[in-house]
C-alpha positions in Angstrom: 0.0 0.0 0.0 1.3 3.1 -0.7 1.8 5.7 1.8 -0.8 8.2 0.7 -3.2 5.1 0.6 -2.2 4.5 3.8 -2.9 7.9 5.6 -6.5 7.7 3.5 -7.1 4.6 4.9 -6.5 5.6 8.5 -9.1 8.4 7.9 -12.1 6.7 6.2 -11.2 4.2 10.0 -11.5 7.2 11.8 -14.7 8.6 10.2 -16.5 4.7 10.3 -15.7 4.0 13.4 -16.0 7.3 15.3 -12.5 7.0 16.3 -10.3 10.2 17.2 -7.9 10.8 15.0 -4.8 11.0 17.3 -6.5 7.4 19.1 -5.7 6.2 15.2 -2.2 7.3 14.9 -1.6 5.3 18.5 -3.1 2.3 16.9 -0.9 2.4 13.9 2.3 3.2 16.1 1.7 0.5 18.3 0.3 -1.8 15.2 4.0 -1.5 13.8 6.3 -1.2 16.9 4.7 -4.8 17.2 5.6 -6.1 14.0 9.0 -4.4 13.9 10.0 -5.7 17.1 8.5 -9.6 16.2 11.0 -9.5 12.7 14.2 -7.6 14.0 14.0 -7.0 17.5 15.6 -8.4 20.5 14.8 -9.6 23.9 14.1 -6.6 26.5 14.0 -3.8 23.8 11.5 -1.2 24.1 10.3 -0.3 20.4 7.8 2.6 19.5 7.3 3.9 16.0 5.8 7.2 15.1 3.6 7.8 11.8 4.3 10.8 10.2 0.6 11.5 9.2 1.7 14.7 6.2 4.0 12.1 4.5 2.7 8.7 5.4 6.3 7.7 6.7 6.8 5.3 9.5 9.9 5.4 11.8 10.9 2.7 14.3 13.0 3.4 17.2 14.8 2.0 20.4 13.9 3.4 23.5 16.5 3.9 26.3 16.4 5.1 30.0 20.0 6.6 30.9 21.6 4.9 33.6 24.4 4.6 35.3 27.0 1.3 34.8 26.4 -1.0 37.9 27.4 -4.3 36.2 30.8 -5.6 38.0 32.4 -6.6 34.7 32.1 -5.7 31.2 30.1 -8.0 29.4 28.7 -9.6 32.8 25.7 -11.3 30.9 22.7 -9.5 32.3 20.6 -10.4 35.2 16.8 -9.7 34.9 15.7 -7.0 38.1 13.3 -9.6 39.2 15.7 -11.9 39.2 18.7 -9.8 41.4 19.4 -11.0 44.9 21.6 -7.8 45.4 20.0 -5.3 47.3 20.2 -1.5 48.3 21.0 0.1 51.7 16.9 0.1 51.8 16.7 -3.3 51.3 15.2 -2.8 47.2 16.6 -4.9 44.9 19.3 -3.4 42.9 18.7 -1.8 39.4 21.2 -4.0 36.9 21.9 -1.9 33.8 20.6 -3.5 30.8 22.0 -2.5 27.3 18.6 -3.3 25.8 17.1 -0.8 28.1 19.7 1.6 29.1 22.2 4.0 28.0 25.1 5.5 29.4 25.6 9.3 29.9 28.2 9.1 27.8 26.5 7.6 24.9 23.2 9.3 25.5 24.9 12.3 24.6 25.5 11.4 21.2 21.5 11.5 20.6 20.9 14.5 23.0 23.1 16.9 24.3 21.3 17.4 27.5 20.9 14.5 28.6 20.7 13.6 32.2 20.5 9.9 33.9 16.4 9.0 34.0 15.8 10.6 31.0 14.3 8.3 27.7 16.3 8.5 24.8 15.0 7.4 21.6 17.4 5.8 19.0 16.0 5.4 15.4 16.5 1.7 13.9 17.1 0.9 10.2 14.3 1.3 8.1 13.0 -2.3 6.6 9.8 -1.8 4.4 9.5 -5.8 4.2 7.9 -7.1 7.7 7.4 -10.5 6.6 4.3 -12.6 6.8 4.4 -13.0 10.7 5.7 -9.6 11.4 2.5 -8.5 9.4 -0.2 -11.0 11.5 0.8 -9.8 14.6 0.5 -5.8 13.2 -2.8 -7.2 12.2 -3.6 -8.4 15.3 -3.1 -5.6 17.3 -4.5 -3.1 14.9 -8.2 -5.2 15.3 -7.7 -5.3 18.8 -6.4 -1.7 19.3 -9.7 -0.9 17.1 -11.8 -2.5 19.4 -11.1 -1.0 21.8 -11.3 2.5 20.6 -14.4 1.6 19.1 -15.8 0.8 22.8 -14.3 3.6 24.8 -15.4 5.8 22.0 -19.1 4.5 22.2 -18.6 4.5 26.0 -17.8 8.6 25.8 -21.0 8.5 23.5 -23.3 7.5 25.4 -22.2 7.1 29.2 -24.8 10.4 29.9 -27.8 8.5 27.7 -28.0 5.3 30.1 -31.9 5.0 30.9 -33.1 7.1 27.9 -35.2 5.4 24.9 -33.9 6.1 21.4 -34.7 5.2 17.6 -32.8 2.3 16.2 -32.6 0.1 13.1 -32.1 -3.6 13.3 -28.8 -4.4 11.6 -28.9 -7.8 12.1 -30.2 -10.7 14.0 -27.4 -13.5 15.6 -29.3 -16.5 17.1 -31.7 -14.5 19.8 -29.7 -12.0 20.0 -30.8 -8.9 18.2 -27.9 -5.9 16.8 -29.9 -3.0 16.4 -28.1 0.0 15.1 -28.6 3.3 17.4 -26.5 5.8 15.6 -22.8 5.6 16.4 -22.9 2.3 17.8 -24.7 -1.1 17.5 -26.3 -2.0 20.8 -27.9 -5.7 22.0 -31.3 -6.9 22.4 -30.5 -9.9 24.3 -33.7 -12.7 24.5 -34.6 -11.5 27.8 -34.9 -8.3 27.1 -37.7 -8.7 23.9 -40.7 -8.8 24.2 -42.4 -12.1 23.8 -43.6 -13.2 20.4 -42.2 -10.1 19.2 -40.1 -10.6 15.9 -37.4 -8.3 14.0 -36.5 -8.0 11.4 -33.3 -6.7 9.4 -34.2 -2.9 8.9 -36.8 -2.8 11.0 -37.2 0.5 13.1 -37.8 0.5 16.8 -37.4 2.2 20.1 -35.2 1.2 22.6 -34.4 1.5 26.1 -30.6 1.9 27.1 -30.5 -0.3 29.9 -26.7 0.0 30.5 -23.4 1.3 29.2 -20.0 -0.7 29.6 -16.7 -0.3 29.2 -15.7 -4.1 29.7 -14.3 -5.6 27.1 -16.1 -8.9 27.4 -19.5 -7.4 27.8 -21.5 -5.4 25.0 -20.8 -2.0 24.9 -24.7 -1.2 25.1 -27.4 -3.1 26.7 -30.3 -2.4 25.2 -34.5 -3.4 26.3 -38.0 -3.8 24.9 -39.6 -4.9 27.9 -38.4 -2.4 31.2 -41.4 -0.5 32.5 -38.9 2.5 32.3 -39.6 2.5 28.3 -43.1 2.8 28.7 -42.6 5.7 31.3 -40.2 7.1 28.4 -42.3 6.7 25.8 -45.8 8.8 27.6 -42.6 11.5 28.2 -41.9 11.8 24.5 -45.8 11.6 23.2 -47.3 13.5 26.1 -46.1 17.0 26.4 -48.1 17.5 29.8 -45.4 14.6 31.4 -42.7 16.2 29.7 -43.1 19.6 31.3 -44.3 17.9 34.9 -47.8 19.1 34.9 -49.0 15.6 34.9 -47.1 12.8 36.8 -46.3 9.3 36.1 -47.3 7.6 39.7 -46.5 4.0 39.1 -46.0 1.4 35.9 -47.0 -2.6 36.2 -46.0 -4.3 32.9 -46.3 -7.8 31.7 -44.2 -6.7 28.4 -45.8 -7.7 25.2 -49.3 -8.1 27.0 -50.4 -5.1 29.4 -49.4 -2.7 31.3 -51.0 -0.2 33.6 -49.6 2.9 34.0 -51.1 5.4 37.3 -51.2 8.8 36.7 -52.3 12.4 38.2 -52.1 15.7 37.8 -49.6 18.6 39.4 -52.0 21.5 38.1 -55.9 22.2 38.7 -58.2 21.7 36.2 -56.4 19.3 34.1 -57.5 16.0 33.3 -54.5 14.0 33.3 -55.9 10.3 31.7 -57.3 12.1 29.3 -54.2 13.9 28.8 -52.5 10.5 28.1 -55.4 8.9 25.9 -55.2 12.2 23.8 -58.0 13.3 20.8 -59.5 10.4 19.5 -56.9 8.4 21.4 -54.1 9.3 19.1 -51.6 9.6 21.7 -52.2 6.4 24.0 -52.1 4.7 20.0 -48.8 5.5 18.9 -47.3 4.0 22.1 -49.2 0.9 21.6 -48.0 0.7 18.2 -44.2 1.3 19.6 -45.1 -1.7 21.9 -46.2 -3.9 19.3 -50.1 -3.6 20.3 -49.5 -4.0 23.9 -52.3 -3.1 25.4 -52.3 -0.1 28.0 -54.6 0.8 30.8 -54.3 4.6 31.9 -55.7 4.9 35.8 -56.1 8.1 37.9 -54.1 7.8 40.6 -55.2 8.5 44.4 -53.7 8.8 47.7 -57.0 7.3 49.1 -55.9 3.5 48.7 -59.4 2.0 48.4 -60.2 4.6 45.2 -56.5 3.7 44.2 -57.1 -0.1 44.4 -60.4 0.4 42.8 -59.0 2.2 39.5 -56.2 0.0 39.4 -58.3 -3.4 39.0 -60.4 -1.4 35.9 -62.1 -2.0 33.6 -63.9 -4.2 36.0 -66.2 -2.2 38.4 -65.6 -3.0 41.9 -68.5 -2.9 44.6 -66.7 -2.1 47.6 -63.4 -2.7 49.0 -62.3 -3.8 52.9 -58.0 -2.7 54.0 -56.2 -4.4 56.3 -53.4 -2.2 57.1 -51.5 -4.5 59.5 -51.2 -6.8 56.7 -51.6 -4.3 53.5 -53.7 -6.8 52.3 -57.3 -5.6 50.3 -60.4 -7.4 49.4 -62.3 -6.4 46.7 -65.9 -7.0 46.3 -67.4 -7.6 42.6 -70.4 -8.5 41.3 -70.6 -11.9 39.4 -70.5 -10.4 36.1 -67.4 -8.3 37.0 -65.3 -11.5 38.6 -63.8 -12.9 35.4 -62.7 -9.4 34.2 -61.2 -8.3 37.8 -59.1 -11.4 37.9 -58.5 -11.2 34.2 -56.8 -14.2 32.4 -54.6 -16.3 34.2 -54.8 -13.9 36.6 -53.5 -10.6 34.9 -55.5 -8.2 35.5 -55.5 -8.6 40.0 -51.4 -9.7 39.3 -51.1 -5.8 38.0 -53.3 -4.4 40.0 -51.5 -5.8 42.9 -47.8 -4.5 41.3 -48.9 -1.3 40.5 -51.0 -0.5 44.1 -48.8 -2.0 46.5 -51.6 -4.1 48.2 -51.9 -7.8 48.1 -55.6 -8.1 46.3 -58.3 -11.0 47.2 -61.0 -10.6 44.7 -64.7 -11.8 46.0 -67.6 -11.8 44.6 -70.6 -9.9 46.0 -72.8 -12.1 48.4 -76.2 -11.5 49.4 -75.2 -8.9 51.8 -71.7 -7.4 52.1 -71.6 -8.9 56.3 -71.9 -12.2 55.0 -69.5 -12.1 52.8 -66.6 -10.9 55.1 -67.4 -13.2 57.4 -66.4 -16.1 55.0 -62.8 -13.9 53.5 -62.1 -13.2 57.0 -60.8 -16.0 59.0 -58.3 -15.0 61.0 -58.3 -11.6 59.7 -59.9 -8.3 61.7 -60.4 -6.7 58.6 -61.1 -2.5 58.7 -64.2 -1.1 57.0 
């Protein structure tokens, strides 16, 4: 490759990969520092190379720390500093001049005039534009890995501030289970547990997502993304419902079953707004396009109330509930329905009280109505003083 093909080629890296352009020039350095020093170098040298990026040249050279002479004889075949059993007046093992890491004064002033002992002289090595094959894998090699991990601290600087936010994304490809979806300068991971069930993507396919978490570690996806957190519901009423957005209605609780239903508690902050039907929207429009973004889960919008028995009452909807008991030793509620209501309380399998319960806090028995309301706590009550 020439060298002007070279210095493009860095650049069009940079510009894919989001890469700075001064990480690329460490990658390249280091890429042929490796390869120089697997063809022509020698045990214990220190090698860097520096790219020059206007000309596209590459220069190799020795690095030396200036030392002084400790060895007992010229030539004494050196001693690793691990390896010393000599030791200082502090008890430290003694510092063994290496000639594959050391310089003299003397000779260090050959390369810079100033020199002074614990300085880092660097010594430029013969030019050889032919690596050879290995020489050239191991450049490889740490070019890919050197790129990977640019690529991740770069994504990292990305989006370390966006961790819990939902954003647009494209699925680029689907592994297995697991899902790549494409979110702008990165490709996060839709691992099986976080989909939705039943839900199925597509190459191209556009979707929100939640950022569940940013990572740095290399053996861990850079970005975690999800489709079934109750935080990407909460997300998505902020982006369609300007009244959440600017805090004059209030998200009060979320109980999901992702890819089913959810029920999301809600009240206003300001008089004389109606804050469910701030969610619903005209016609429904809003509460639509976030069922749509859920892939037609369906959505129950309830008032929130500090009274719990109004609470509990609005959470088990669309059934009607007769009358409820508390016990608030054991924040456990019973809820009174009329036969026709009993089915759609409990809901199927049991979805409807199981959300109810999530999203008020309260363990809920659901009873049908009896022929008088006494009668029937007297059967649900056992044990139980239960509180009108």
């Amino acid at each position: 490759m020439e060298q002007k093909q070279f210095a493009m080629a860095i650049n069009q890296i940079c510009e894919e990969k989001g890469i700075p352009k001064e990480k690329a020039m460490e990658i390249v350095e280091a890429a042929v520092a490796a390869a120089y020093k697997k063809d022509y170098g020698e045990k214990g040298q220190v090698i860097e190379a520096k790219f020059d990026e206007d000309t596209g040249d590459v220069k190799a050279y020795q690095v030396k720390t200036v030392a002084e002479m400790t060895n007992d004889e010229e030539g004494e075949e050196y001693v690793e500093e691990e390896e010393a059993e000599e030791t200082d007046e502090e008890g430290e093992p003694k510092k063994k001049f290496n000639p594959e890491k050391n310089i003299t004064l003397e000779d260090a002033a050959e390369f810079s005039k100033g020199a002074k002992l614990g300085d880092e002289i660097r010594i430029e090595l013969p030019p050889h534009s032919d690596f050879g094959r290995i020489a050239a894998q191991t450049a490889k090699q740490v070019m890919i890995q050197k790129i990977r991990e640019a690529e991740k601290e770069a994504v990292f600087e990305e989006f370390k501030d966006k961790e819990g936010e939902v954003v647009n994304g494209t699925v680029q490809r689907v592994e297995g289970r697991n899902v790549l979806v494409d979110v702008g300068k990165a490709v996060g991971i839709l691992y099986p547990a976080e989909q939705i069930s039943g839900e199925r993507y597509q190459v191209g396919q556009r979707l929100k997502v939640y950022i569940a978490k940013v990572s740095q570690e290399t053996k861990e996806a850079n970005l975690v993304l999800s489709r079934i957190s109750e935080e990407i519901v909460k997300k998505l009423f902020e982006l369609e419902v300007p009244e959440i957005y600017a805090g004059t209605v209030e998200i009060k609780g979320v109980a999901r079953e992702a890819g089913s239903r959810s029920k999301v508690s809600v009240a206003s902050n300001e008089e004389g707004i109606d804050p469910v039907g701030s969610c619903v929207g005209q016609r429904g429009a809003r509460i639509q396009t976030i069922i749509n973004e859920l892939g037609g889960e369906k959505i129950d919008i309830i008032e929130w109330s500090e009274d719990a028995k109004k609470y509990i009452q609005h959470a088990l909807s669309p059934a009607k509930v007769t009358s409820i008991i508390l016990d608030e030793e054991k924040k456990v509620a019973t809820a009174f329905v009329a036969e026709d209501q009993l089915s759609l309380a409990i809901g199927k399998n049991g979805q409807n009280v199981r959300l109810a319960t999530k999203l008020s806090g309260w363990k809920i028995d659901v009873v049908e109505k009896k022929k008088s309301e006494e009668e029937a706590v007297e059967e649900v009550k056992e044990d139980t003083d239960f509180e009108a």
